[in-house]
VOBA-149765 format. One record per residue (C-alpha): x negated, y negated, z; residue number from 1. Coordinates in steps of 0.2 Angstrom, whole numbers. Layout:
residues N
- X	Y	Z	NUM
...
end
This chain:
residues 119
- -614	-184	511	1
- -622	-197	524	2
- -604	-207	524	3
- -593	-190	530	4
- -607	-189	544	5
- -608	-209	547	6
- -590	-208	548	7
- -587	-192	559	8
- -600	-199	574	9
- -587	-218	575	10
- -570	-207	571	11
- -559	-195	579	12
- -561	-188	559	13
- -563	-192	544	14
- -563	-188	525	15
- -573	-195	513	16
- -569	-195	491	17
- -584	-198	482	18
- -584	-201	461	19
- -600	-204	450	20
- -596	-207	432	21
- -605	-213	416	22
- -596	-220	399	23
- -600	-228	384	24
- -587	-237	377	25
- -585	-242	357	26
- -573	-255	352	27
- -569	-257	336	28
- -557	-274	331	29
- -549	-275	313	30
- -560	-260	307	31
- -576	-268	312	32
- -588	-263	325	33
- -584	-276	340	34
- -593	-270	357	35
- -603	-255	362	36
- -607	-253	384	37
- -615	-241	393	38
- -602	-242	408	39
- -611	-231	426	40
- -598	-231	441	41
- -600	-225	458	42
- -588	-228	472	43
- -582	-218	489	44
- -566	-219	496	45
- -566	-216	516	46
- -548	-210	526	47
- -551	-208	544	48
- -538	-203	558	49
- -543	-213	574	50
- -534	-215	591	51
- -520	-205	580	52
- -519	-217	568	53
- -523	-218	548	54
- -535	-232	542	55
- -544	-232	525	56
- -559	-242	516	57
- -568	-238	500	58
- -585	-246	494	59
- -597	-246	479	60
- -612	-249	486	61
- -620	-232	493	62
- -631	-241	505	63
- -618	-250	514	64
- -611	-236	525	65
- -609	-244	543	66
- -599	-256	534	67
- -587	-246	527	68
- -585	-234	541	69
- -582	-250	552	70
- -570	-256	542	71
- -559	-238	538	72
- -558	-238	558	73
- -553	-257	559	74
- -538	-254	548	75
- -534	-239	558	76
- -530	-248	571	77
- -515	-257	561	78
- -512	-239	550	79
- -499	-228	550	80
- -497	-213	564	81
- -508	-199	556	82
- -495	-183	558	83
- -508	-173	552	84
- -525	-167	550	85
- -541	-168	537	86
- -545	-149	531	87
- -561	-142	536	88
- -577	-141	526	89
- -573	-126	512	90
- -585	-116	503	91
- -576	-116	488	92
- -579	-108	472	93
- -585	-122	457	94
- -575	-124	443	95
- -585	-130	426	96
- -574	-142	416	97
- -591	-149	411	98
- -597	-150	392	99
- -614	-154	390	100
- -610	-157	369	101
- -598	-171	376	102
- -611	-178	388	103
- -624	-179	378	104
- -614	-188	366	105
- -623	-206	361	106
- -619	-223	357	107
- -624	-219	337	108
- -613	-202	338	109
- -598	-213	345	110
- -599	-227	333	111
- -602	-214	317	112
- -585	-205	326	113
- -576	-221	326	114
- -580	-227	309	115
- -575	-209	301	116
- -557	-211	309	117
- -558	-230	303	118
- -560	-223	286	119
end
């Protein structure tokens, strides 16, 4: 987590909400196949608490961590009084909510699904 540790060396501290997510969206229009995209998202969202006060910045691009961190610490400066504190880094147990059937679902599998419930 190179933006945490980016973050944590400018900020008093700082907590960092990464998601990575992939989709295929199929549209269908009047019972006709319309659109079919392969969607990939990424995108972190940065809190820090600096000089007791809250500021908050989100990117999508991975490589541009100076930036962000530069700008979370900016809009602390006009946040909110931060009357609390980020927990600490927990080892914490993983809990699978992950189906690889679902995942490994395809573009032909959704289409076939969406003309069945078409029918």
């Amino acid at each position: 987590m190179k933006l945490l540790e980016t973050a944590s060396k400018k900020a008093d501290s700082a907590e960092v909400y990464e998601v990575k997510g992939s989709s295929i969206p199929v549209k269908f229009s009047s019972g006709e196949l319309e659109s079919v995209k392969h969607v990939e998202t990424t995108g972190a969202a940065l809190r820090v608490i600096d000089g007791g006060k809250l500021g908050f910045s989100t990117t999508t691009d991975p490589e541009n961590l100076t930036e962000v961190v530069d700008h979370a610490i900016e809009t602390a400066n006009f946040g909110e009084e931060a009357d609390f504190e980020f927990p600490d880094r927990l080892d914490l147990k993983e809990v699978n909510t992950f189906d690889r059937k679902i995942a490994e679902l395809e573009a032909n599998d959704l289409i076939k699904r969406g003309e069945e419930v078409i029918e």
